[in-house]
N, C-alpha and C positions, 0 to 999 in steps of 0.2 A: 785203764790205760797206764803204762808205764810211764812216769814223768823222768825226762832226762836231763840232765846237768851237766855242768861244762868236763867233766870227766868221760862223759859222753861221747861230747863232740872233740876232744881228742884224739880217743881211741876211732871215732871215725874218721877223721884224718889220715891219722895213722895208716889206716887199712885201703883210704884214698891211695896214699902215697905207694902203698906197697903193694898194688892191685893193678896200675896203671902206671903206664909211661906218657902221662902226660907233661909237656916240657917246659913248662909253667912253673910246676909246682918244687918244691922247695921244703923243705920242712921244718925249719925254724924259723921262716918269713909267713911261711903259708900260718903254722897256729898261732905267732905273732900278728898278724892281721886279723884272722877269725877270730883269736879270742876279744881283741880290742874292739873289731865291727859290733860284737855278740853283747858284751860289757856299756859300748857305749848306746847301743840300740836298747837296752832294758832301760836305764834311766830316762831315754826320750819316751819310751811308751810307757813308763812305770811300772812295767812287768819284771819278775825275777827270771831267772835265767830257762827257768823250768817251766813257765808260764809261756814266754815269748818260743820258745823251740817246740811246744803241744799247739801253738799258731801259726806258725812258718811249714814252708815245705821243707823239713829235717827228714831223713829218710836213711837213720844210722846205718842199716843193715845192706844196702846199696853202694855196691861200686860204680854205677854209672857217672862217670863224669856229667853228665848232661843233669844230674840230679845235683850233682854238687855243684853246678851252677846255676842252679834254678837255688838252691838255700842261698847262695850268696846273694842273689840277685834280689829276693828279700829282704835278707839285710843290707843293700845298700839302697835300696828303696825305703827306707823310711830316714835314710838320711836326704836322699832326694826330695822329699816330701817337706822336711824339719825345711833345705836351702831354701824353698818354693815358697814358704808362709803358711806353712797348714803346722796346725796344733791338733792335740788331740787323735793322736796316730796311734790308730786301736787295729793288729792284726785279727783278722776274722778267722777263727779255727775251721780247717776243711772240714766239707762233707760231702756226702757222694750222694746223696739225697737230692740235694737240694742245692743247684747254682748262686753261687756268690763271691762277691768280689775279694779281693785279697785284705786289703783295710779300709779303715771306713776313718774317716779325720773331716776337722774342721777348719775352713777356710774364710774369715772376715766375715763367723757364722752363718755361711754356706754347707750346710752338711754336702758332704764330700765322696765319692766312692774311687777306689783305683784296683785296677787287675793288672798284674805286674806278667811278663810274661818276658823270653829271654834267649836270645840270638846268638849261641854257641859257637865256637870255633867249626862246629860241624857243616853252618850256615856258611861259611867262610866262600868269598869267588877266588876262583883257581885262577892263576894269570894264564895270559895268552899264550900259548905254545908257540909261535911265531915270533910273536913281540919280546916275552918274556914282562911285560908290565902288566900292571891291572888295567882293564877297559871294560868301560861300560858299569861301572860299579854300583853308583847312585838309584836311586829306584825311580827315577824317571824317563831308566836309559833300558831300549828293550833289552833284553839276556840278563839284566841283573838279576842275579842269583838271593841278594838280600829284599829287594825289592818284591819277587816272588813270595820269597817266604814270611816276610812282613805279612802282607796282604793276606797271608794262608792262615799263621797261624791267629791274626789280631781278627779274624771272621769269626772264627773258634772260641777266642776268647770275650768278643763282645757279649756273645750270651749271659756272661757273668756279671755284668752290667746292665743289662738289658730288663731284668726280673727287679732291680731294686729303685727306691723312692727317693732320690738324693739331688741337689740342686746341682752339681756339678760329676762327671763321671767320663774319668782318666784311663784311659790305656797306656800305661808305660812299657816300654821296651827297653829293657838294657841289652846295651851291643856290646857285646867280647868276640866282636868277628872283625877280624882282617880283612879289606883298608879300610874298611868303612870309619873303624877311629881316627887311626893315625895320616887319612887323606881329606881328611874334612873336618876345616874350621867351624869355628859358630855361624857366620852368615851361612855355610852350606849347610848344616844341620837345621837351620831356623827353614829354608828351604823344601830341606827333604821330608821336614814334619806337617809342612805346609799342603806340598803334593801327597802326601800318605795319607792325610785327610778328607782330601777333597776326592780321592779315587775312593775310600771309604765309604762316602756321601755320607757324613755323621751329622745329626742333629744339635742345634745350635748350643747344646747344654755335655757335647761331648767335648773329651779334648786327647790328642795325640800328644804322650810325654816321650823323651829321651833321656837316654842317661850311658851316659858313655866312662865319665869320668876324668877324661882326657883333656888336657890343659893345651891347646894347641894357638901357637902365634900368641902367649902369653895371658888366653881367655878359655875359661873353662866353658865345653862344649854344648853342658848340657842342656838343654831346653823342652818349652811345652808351646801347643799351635792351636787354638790363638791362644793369643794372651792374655790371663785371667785379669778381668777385671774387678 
């Protein structure tokens, strides 16, 4: 297997950028953030750059936007992980064999599992044609479009979790979908993680993470349901 280096993940940037009109992306902010995600994420996991990118979902050869936000959403999952109190943040190398979680870390020596999974601008709800506002956004509101695909794709991904032995076991969700960041504080996100759970019906040793990233009404968003004790 080819091991890749941050020369690597430039040139696929690059080829991001120039593949796609997506209206986000930037190209001196865009490899200035990857690179510093990529740089600061090896010293948390003590992996080299070419060790942590043959455990992530890196997928050079891929224009899919949807893939370049599943790499990110990796790497900013194990800074979510470091905020949260867990050490020992080891990505698990994919296989196609054999169902397993994304990282495996240590929590107040709780062995730990989390399946990171990732809510694209694709997920995004369309406003109202009439109203022109967003309605019904939240996933406890029928039509929500995130609410839907929460529940679709973390069915999907529980399996990943469901096969291993660990005292605690996370399904994180990073949202990069419209409104769901920029319309919902921390008490609504503490909320929505809350109901995403219980429609779930998850066992007492599961837990529903967020990660949004998003600092709203002067408190960062993110959170997990319940609260780890």
């Amino acid at each position: 297997m080819k091991k890749y280096n941050l020369k690597d993940v430039l040139i696929y940037l690059n080829n991001i950028i120039n593949r796609t009109n997506y209206d986000i992306l930037d190209n001196f902010k865009l490899k200035r953030r990857t690179t510093s995600l990529l740089k600061k994420a090896c010293k948390i996991t003590k992996l080299s750059i070419s060790e942590l990118l043959a455990r992530i979902c890196f997928k050079p050869n891929s224009s899919n936007i949807e893939d370049f936000e599943a790499f990110l959403a990796e790497l900013r999952a194990i800074f979510w992980l470091k905020n949260f109190g867990f050490s020992n943040i080891i990505p698990i190398e994919p296989r196609k064999k054999f169902p397993q979680p994304d990282f495996l870390a240590n929590y107040k020596g709780k062995k730990s599992a989390i399946e990171v999974f990732c809510l694209t601008k694709t997920h995004e709800q369309k406003k109202d044609q009439t109203l022109n506002v967003y309605v019904n956004f939240n996933p406890q509101f029928e039509g929500s479009k995130f609410g839907r695909d929460f529940i679709s794709k973390a069915q999907e991904k529980l399996l990943q979790l469901d096969n291993v032995n660990t005292d605690i076991k996370i399904l994180l969700c990073v949202v990069n979908s419209e409104p769901m960041i920029c319309l919902n504080d921390k008490d609504k996100w503490d909320k929505n993680a809350e109901y995403l759970f219980k429609r779930l019906n998850l066992e007492s040793n599961y837990y529903i993470g967020i990660l949004t990233g998003a600092v709203v009404n002067g408190e960062l968003t993110d959170t997990i349901y319940p609260k780890i004790k």
